[in-house]
N, C-alpha and C positions, 0 to 999 in steps of 0.2 A: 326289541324296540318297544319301547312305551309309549304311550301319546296321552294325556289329558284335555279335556276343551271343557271350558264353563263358556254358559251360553245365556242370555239373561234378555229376555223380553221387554217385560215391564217393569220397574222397580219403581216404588213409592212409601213413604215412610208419612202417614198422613198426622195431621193435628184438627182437627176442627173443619177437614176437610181440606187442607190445605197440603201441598207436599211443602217436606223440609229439603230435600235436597235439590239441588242446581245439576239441568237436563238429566234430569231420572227417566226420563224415555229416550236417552243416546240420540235424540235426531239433530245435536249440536254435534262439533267435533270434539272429540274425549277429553281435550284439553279445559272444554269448561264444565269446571267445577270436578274434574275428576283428575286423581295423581295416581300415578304408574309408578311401579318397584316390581326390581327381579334381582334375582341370583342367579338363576339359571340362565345356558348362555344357547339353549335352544330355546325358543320362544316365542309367541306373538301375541301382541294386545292389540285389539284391531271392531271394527263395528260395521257393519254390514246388512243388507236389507235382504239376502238369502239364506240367514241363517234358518230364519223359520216363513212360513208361506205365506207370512202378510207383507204387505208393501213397506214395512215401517220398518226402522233400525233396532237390533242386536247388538249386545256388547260382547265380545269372544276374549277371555282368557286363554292361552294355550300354553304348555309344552311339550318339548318331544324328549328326548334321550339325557339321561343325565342324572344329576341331581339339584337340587334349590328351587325354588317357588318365582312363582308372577304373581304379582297382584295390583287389581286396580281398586281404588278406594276413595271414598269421600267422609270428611266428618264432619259433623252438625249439632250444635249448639240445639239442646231438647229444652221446652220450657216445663215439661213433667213426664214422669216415663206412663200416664193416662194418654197413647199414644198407640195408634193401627198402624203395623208393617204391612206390607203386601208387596208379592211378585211375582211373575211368572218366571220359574226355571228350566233348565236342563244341562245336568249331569252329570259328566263322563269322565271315567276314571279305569286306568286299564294297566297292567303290570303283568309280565310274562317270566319274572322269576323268582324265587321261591325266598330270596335276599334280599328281594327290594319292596316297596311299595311307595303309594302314591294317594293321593284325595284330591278332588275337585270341593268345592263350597264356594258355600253364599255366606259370608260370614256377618255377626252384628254384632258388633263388639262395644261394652258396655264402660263409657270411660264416667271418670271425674270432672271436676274443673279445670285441674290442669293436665289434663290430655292424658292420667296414666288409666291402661287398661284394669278394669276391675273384675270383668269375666266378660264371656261371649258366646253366643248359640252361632252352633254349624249346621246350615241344611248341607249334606253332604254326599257324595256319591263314591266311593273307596272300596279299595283292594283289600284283599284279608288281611295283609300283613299292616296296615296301616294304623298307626298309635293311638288315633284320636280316638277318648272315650269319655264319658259324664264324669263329672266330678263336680265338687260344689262351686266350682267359678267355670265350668264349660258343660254345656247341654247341647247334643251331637242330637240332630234330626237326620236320619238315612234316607235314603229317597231309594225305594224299592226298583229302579230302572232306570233309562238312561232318556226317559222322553219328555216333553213340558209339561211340569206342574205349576199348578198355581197354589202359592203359599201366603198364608194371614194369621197373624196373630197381633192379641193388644202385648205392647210392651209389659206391663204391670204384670198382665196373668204369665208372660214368659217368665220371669225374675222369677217366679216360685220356684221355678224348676234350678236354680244356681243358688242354693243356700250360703254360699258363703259372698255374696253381694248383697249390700245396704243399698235397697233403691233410693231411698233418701241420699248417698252419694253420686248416682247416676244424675251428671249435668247434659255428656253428648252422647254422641251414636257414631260409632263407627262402621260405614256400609262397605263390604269386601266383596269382591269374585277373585277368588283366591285359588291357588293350585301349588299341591308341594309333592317332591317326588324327592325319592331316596334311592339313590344305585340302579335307575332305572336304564 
């Protein structure tokens, strides 16, 4: 049996101090400003104020057995990629045979104007067998455990790291809590 869970604190994608995204602290119901997709047909997309030990709301991606992904996401119209990500995460990612694998992530995914993806950074937490690796349109950030971290970077100084994206093409942002498992 496999199980995945992303777990997501805080998220904020700042501008001038401003968040761009609608209820990035989950304390609305997921429906605003955020859309749900799955494959997998074990799963739950869900938010809750016990995930972590503050009173405030948690976003949880999850799946169990199987293969295909969940993901919950929002995208946002950037007025420049001169722009601070920040979030608190956690996770988790578990795989018990030797043919399968699986990833948890925070994904941000780098579009255009017309919504195609041009590349993307995973903070990520994954099984050995698991595919995801750097290449010049994906920069895979590991997260060495399964506990909350908090993560920040400026958009601009990330792009360095995906040489095959034109930040001058970068119009939006695509924010994911994502999870993909294979023959688990």
């Amino acid at each position: 049996m496999k199980k995945i869970i992303i777990t997501l604190l805080c998220l904020a994608a700042t501008v001038f101090a401003y968040n761009l995204l609608t209820n990035a602290d989950f304390e609305q119901p997921l429906t605003e400003g955020w859309i749900q997709d799955h494959t997998s047909t074990s799963y739950a997309i869900d938010r809750a104020t016990n995930y972590d030990p503050d009173p405030d709301y948690e976003a949880r991606v999850y799946t169990g057995t199987g293969s295909g992904y969940a993901v919950l996401y929002q995208v946002v119209d950037i007025p420049a990629t001169d722009i601070d990500f920040s979030c608190k995460a956690k996770l988790y990612a578990y795989d018990n045979h030797t043919s399968a694998w699986c990833g948890a992530a925070l994904r941000i995914s780098y579009l255009n104007s017309s919504g195609s993806q041009l590349g993307e950074t995973r903070i990520c937490y994954k099984s050995t067998q698991c595919p995801w690796s750097n290449s010049s349109t994906m920069h895979v950030i590991t997260t060495a455990d399964s506990l909350w971290h908090d993560y920040s970077f400026n958009i601009d100084d990330e792009l360095t790291n995906l040489p095959g994206v034109n930040p001058t093409q970068v119009a939006k942002i695509k924010i994911s809590l994502f999870d993909s498992t294979y023959h688990c």
